[in-house]
C-alpha positions as CSV (number, residue, x, y, z in Angstrom):
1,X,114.6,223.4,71.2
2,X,115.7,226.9,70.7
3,X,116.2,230.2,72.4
4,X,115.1,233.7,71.4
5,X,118.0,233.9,69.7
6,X,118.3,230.8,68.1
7,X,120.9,228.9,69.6
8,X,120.3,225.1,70.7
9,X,118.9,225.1,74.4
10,X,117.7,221.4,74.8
11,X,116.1,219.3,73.0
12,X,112.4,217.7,73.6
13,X,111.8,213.6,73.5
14,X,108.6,211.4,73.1
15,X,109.1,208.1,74.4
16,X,106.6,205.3,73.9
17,X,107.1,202.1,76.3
18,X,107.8,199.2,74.0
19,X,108.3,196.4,76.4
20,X,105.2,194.3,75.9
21,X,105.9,194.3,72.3
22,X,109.4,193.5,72.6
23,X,108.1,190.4,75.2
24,X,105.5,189.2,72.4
25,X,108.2,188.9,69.7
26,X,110.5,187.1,71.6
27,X,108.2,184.6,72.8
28,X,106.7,184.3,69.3
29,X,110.6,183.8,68.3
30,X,111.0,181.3,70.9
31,X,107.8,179.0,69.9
32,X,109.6,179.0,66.4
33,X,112.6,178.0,67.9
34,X,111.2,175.7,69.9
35,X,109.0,173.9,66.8
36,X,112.1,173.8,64.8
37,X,114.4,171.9,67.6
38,X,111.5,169.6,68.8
39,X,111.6,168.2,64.7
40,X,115.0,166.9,65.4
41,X,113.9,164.7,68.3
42,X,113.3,161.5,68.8
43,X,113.7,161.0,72.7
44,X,111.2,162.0,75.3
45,X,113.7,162.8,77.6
46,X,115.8,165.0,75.0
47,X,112.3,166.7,74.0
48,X,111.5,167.7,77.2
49,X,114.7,169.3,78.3
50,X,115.2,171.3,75.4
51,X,111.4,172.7,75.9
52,X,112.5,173.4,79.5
53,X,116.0,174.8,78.5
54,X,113.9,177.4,76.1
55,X,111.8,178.5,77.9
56,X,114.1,178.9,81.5
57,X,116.4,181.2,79.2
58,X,113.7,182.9,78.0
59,X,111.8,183.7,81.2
60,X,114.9,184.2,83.0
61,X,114.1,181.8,86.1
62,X,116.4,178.9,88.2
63,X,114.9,175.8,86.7
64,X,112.2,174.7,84.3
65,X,110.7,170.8,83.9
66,X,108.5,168.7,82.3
67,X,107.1,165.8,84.9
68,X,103.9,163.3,84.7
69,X,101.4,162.9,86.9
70,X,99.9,160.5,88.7
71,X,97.0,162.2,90.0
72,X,95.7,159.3,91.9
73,X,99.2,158.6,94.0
74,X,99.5,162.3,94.2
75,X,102.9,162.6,92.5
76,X,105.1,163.9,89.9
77,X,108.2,161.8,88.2
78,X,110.8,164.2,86.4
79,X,113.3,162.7,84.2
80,X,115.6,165.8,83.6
81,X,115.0,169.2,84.4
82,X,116.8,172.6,83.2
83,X,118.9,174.6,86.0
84,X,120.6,177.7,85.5
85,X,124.0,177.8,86.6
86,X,124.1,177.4,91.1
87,X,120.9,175.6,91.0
88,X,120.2,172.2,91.7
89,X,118.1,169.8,89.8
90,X,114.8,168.5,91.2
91,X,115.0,164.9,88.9
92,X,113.2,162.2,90.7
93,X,109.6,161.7,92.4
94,X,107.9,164.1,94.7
95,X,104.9,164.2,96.5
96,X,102.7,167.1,96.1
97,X,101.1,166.8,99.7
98,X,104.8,168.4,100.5
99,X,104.4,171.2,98.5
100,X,101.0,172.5,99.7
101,X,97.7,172.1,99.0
102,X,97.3,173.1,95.3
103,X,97.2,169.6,93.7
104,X,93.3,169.5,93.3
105,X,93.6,172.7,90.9
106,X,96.4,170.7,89.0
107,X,93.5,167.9,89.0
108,X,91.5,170.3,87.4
109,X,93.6,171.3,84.8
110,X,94.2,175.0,86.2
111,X,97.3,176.7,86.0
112,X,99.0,177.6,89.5
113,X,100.4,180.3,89.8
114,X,102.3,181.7,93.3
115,X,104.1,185.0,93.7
116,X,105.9,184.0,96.7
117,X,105.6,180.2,98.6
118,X,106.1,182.5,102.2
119,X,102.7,184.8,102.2
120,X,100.7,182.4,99.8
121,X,98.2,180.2,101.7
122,X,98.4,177.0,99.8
123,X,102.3,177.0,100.5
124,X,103.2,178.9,103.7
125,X,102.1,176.3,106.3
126,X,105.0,174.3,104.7
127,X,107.2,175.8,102.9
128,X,110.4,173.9,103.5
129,X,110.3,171.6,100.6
130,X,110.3,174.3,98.1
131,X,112.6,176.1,100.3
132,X,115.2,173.3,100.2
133,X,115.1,173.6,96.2
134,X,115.8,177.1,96.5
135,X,112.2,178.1,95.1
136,X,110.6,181.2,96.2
137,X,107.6,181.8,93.2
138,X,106.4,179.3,91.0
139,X,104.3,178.4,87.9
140,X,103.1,175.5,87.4
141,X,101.0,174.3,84.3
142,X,99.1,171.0,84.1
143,X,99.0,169.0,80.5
144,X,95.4,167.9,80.2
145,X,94.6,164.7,78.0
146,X,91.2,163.6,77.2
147,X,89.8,165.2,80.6
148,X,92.6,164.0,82.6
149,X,95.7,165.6,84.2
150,X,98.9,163.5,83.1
151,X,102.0,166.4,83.2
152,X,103.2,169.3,83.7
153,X,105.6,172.2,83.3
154,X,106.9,173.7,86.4
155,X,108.7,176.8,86.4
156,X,110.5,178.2,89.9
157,X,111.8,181.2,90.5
158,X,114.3,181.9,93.4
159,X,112.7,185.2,94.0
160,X,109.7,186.2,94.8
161,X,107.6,187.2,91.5
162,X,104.1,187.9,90.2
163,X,103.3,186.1,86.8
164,X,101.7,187.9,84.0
165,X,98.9,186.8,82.2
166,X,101.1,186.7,79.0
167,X,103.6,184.8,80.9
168,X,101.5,181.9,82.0
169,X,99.7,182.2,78.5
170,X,103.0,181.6,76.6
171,X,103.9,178.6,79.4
172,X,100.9,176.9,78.3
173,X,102.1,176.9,75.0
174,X,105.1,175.7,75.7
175,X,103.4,173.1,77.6
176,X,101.0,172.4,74.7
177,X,103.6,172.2,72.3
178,X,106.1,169.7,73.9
179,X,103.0,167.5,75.0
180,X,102.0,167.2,71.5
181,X,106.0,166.6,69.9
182,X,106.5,164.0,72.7
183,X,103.4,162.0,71.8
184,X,103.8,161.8,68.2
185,X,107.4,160.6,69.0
186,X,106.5,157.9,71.6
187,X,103.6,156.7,69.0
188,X,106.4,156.8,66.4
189,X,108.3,155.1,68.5
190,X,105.3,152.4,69.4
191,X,104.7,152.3,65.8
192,X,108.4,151.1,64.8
193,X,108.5,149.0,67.4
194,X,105.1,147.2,66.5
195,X,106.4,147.0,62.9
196,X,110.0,145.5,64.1
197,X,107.7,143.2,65.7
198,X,105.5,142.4,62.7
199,X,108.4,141.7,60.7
200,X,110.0,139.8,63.2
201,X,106.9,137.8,63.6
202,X,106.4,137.5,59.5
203,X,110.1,136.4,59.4
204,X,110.0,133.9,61.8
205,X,106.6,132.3,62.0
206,X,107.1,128.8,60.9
207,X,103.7,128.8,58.6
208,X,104.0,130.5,55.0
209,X,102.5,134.4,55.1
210,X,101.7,136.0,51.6
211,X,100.7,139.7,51.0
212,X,99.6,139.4,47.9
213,X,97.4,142.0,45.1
214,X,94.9,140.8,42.6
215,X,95.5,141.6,38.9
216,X,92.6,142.2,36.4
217,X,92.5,142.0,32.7
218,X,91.4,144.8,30.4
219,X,87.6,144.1,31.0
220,X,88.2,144.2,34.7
221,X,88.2,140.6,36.1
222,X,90.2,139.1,38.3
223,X,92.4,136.3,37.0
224,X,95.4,136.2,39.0
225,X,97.4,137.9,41.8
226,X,100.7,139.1,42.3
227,X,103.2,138.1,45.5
228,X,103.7,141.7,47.4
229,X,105.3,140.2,50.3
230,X,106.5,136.5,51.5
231,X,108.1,135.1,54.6
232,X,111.4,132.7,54.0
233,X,109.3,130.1,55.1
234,X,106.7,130.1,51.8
235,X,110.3,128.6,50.5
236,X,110.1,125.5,52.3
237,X,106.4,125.2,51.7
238,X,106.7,125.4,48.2
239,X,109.9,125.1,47.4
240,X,111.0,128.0,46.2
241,X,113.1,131.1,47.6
242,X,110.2,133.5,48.7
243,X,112.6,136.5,47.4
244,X,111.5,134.5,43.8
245,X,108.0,135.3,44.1
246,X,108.3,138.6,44.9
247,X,106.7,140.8,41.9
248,X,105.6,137.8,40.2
249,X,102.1,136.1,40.0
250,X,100.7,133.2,41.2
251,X,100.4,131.8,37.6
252,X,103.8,132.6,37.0
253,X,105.2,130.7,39.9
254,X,103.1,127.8,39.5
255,X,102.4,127.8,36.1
256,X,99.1,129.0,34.3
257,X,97.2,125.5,35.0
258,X,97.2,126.4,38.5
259,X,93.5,125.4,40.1
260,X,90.9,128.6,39.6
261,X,90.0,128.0,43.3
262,X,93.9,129.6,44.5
263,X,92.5,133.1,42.5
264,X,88.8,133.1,43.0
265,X,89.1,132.2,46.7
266,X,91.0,135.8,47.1
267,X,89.0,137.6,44.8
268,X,85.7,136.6,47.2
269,X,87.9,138.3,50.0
270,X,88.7,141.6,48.4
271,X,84.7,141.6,47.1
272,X,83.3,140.6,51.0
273,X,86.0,141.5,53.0
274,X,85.3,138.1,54.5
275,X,88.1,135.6,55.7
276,X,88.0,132.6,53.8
277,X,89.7,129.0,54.6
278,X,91.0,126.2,52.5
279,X,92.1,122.7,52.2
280,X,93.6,122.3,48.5
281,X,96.6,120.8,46.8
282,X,98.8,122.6,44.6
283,X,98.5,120.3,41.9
284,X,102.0,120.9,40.2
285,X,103.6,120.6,43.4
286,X,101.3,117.5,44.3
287,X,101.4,119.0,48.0
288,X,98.2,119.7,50.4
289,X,98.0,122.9,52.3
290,X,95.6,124.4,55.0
291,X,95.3,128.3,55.3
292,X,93.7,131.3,55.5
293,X,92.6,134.4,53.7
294,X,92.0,137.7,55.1
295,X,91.3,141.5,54.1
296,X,94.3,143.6,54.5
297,X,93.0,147.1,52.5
298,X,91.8,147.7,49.5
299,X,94.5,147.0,47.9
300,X,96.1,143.7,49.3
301,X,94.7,141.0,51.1
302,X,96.9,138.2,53.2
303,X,97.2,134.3,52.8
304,X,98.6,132.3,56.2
305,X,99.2,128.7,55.3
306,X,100.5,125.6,56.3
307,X,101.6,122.1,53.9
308,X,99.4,119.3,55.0
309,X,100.6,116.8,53.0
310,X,101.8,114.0,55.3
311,X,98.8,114.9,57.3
312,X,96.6,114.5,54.6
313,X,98.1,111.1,54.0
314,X,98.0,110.1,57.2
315,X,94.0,110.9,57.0
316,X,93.2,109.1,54.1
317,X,95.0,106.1,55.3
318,X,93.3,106.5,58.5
319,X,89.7,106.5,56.2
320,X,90.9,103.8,54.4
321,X,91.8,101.6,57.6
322,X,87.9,102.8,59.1
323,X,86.8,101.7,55.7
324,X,88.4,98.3,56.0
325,X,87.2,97.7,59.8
326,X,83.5,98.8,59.2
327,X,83.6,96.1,56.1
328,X,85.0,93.6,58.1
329,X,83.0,94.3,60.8
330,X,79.8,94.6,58.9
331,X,80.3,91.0,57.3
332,X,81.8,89.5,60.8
333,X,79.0,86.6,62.5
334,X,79.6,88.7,65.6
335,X,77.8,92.1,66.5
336,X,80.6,94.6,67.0
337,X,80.7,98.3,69.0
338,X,83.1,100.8,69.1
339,X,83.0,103.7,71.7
340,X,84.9,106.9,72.3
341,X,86.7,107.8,75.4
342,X,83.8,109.2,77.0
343,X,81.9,106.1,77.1
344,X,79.4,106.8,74.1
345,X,79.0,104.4,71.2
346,X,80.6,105.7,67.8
347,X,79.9,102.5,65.7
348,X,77.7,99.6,65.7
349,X,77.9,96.7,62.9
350,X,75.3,95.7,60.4
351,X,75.3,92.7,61.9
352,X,73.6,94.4,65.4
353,X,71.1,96.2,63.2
354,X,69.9,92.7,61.8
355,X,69.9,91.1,65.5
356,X,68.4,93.9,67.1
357,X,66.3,95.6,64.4
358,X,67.2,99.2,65.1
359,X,66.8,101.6,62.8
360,X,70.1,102.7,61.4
361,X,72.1,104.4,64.0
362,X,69.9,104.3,66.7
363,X,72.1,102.4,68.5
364,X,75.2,105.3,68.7
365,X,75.5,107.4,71.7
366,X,73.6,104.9,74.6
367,X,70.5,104.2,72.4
368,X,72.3,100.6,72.5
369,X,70.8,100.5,75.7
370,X,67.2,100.6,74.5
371,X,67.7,97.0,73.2
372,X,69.0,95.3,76.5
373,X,66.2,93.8,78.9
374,X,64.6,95.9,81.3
375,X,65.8,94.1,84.2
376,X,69.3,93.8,83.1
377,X,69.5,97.9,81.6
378,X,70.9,99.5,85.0
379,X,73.8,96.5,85.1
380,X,74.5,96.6,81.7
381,X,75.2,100.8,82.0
382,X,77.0,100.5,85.4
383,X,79.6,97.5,84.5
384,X,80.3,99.5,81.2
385,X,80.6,103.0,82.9
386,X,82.9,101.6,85.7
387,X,85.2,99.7,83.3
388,X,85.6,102.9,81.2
389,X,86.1,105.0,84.3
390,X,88.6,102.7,85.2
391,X,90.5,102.1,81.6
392,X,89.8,98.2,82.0
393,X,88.3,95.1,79.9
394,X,84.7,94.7,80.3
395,X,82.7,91.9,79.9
396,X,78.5,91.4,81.0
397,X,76.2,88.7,80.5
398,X,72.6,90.6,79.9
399,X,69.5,89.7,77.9
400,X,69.2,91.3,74.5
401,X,66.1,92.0,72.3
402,X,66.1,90.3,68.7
403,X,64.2,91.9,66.2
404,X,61.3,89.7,67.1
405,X,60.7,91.2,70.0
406,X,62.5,88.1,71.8
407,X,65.2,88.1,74.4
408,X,68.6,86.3,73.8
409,X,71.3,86.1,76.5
410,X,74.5,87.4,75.1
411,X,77.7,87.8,76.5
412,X,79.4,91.6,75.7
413,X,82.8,91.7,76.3
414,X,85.1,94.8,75.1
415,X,88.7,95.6,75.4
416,X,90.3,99.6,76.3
417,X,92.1,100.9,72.8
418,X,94.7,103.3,73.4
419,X,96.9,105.4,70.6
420,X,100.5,105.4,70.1
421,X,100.9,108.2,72.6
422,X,98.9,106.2,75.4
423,X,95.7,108.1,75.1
424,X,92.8,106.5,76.5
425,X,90.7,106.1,72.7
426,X,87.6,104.0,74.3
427,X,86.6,100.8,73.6
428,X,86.1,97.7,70.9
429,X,83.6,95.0,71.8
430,X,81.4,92.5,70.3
431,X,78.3,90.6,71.6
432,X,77.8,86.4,71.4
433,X,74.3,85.0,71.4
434,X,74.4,82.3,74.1
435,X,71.0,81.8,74.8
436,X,71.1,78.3,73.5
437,X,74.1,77.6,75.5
438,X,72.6,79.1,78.4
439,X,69.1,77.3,77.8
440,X,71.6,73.8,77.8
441,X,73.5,74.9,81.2
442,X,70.1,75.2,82.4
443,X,68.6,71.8,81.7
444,X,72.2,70.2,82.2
445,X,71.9,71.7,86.1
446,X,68.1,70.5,86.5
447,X,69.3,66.9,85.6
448,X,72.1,67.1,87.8
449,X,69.9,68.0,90.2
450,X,67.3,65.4,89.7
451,X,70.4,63.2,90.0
452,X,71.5,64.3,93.3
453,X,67.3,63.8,94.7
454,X,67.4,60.0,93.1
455,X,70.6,59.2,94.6
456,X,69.6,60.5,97.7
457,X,66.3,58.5,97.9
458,X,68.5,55.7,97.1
459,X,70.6,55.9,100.2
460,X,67.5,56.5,102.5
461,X,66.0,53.4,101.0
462,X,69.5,51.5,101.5
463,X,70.1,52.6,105.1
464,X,66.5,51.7,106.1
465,X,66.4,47.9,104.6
466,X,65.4,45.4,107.0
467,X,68.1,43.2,106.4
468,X,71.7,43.6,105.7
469,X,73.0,45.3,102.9
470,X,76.8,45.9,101.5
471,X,78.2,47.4,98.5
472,X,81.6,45.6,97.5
473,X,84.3,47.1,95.2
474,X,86.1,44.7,92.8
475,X,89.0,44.2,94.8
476,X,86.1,42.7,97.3
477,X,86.3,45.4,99.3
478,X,83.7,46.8,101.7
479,X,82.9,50.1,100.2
480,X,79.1,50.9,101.9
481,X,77.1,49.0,104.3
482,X,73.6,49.5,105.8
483,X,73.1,49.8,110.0
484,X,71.3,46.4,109.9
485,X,74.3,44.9,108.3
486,X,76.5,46.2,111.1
């Protein structure tokens, strides 16, 4: 500004308050700051303090931290807060009930926000726990995931002072932001751990595991499939390193006669998306195997398997011994039973059909029963059910209908099996017609009997002679004589 005569008086200055700007930028600049950082991370922990370090230096205040919730227990756990320098740290688990009465808001995912703990209502009837961290203000802003409260970021100030709008605005942010870097870094951290896991698993599981691919000709059918993956235990299954079959396909490995069943069987999974299992030999190898096929994504599918070949063997031996028994057994004179450990019959010979005139396995379960007498039905079932309760031989006499509709007295008389382990594996009995016998104990008893009566009349007629009467042995000795004798 100039005077009249033009000489330099003063000078005139519009000023515009630029603060708020100013603010805005550097907040913006810290959110940048604070994306770039968090990317570095891998630790919770680390993640949170460096979001608290930002935003303590920015905001100028004694101490910033990250903390969960438990909303239920009423408490907070921090790991590691921020101080600046003369302040201490408030690590550790506290109890909101000693802070006031504002946890419900938290609860409700609203920001708290106190000028001064000493006038406000929800802090002045106890104070002394924020006054013992050297708190006078504070800002505290909850972390709200899927409708519940699990964090927050607290922010204390050791004087008294009103938050802006922009202020708790630019918290929530901050709170936002480091909620969202920490969990993708503990999934990331869930999801390496699962996959060490997986492999570890793979690695060591003592059946084979294949990730496998189909391959297609020109026209687009399936005609084989390529190893993606194996376990080192597909080498002693087949054996063959698994790092051999890797890249290579199945017709490759086992040569192009391979049985259609070890493609098409995978190629009906990646169609259905349907598990599929299997009991086939490798007919190369001349070795059995039991597994599994299963939908992995478009793209792959999985095979878990196991060799079988000893168990196989064992099997068909096993068949071939049944086969043997039952052809015995059907030929033997003698009707034969087998039962299983619960008492029910598993196996009745030909030879019981033709006594009994059952229809063909009609007599399995306790339909065997339908053939024994009436009367003898209830002792038949008890003496068997006790024996087999009880692990020991059994053995009944019972009456038994013939095809004729005729009873025959048989004897049934079984023996416990047990297997090379001591299992309990039921029974093995057979049944002896003994009617005839029976029908000859019978008459032989009657005529013992009539024996005993003639004898007797004998000795009344003998003791009641009227004269004397003396039986001699042949030594002459007196061996009976009558009362008139004497």
């Amino acid at each position: 500004m100039r005077d009249e005569s033009g000489r330099v008086a003063g000078m005139f200055c519009a000023c515009t308050e630029t603060t708020s700007e100013v603010l805005a930028v550097r907040r913006r600049d810290t959110l940048l700051e604070l994306d770039q950082r968090l990317a570095d991370l891998t630790d919770p922990t680390a993640l949170a303090f460096t979001a608290s370090e930002l935003l303590g230096e920015m905001l100028g205040v004694a101490r910033v931290g990250y903390g969960m919730i438990d909303a239920e227990a009423g408490t907070i756990a921090v790991d590691r807060d921020w101080t600046a320098p003369g302040f201490a740290s408030a690590a550790g688990v506290h109890q909101f009930a000693d802070y006031g009465s504002y946890i419900d808001e938290l609860r409700q995912g609203r920001a708290v926000a106190s000028s001064d703990i000493e006038t406000d209502p929800r802090t002045s009837a106890s104070p002394d726990a924020f006054r013992a961290l050297g708190v006078r203000a504070f800002l505290d802003v909850p972390v709200v995931e899927q409708g519940q409260t699990t964090a927050q970021f607290f922010v204390h100030s050791a004087v008294a002072r009103r938050w802006t709008d922009e202020e708790i605005g630019f918290v929530r942010q901050f709170a936002e932001r480091t909620r969202a870097a920490i969990a993708r870094r503990r999934a990331e951290q869930e999801l390496f751990a699962q996959a060490k896991l997986t492999r570890l698993i793979f690695d060591q599981m003592q059946s084979g595991l294949i990730i496998g691919t189909l391959v297609r000709d020109d026209d687009g059918k399936v005609v084989d499939w390529r190893y993606l993956e194996a376990n080192p235990t597909l080498g002693d299954l087949v054996g063959l390193p698994s790092e051999q079959t890797i890249g290579r396909t199945i017709r490759d490995v086992f040569g192009p006669s391979i049985e259609d069943a070890w493609v098409s069987d995978f190629a009906r999974v990646m169609k259905t998306r349907e598990p599929v299992t299997f009991v086939r030999q490798v007919g190369s190898l001349g070795r059995w195997y039991e597994g599994h096929g299963f939908y992995i994504d478009e793209q792959r599918f999985g095979v878990s398997f196991m060799e079988i070949t000893e168990r196989r063997r064992v099997e068909e031996a096993l068949i071939e011994s049944e086969v043997r028994f039952r052809n015995m057994a059907d030929h033997s004179p003698m009707m034969t039973w087998v039962t299983d450990p619960d008492g029910e019959c598993t196996y009745l010979n030909a030879r019981w059909y033709a006594f009994t005139g059952q229809p063909a396995q009609a007599g399995e379960g306790r339909g065997w029963l339908d053939a024994v007498h009436p009367g003898d039905r209830a002792l038949a079932a008890e003496e068997f059910a006790a024996a087999n309760a009880e692990r020991r031989a059994y053995r009944v006499d019972f009456r038994l209908r013939r095809g004729d509709g005729e009873y025959r007295w048989v004897i049934d008389a079984a023996a416990p099996r047990f297997g090379s382990d001591g299992d309990f594996l039921g029974y093995v009995g057979s049944l002896i017609d003994i009617d005839e016998r029976r029908e000859a104990e019978e008459r032989l008893r009657e005529s013992e009997a009539l024996s005993r009566l003639r004898a007797d009349e004998l000795i009344s007629i003998y003791d009641a002679a009227p004269i004397g009467l003396c039986v001699f042995d042949r030594d002459m000795r007196f061996v009976r004589i009558n009362d008139r004798l004497a």
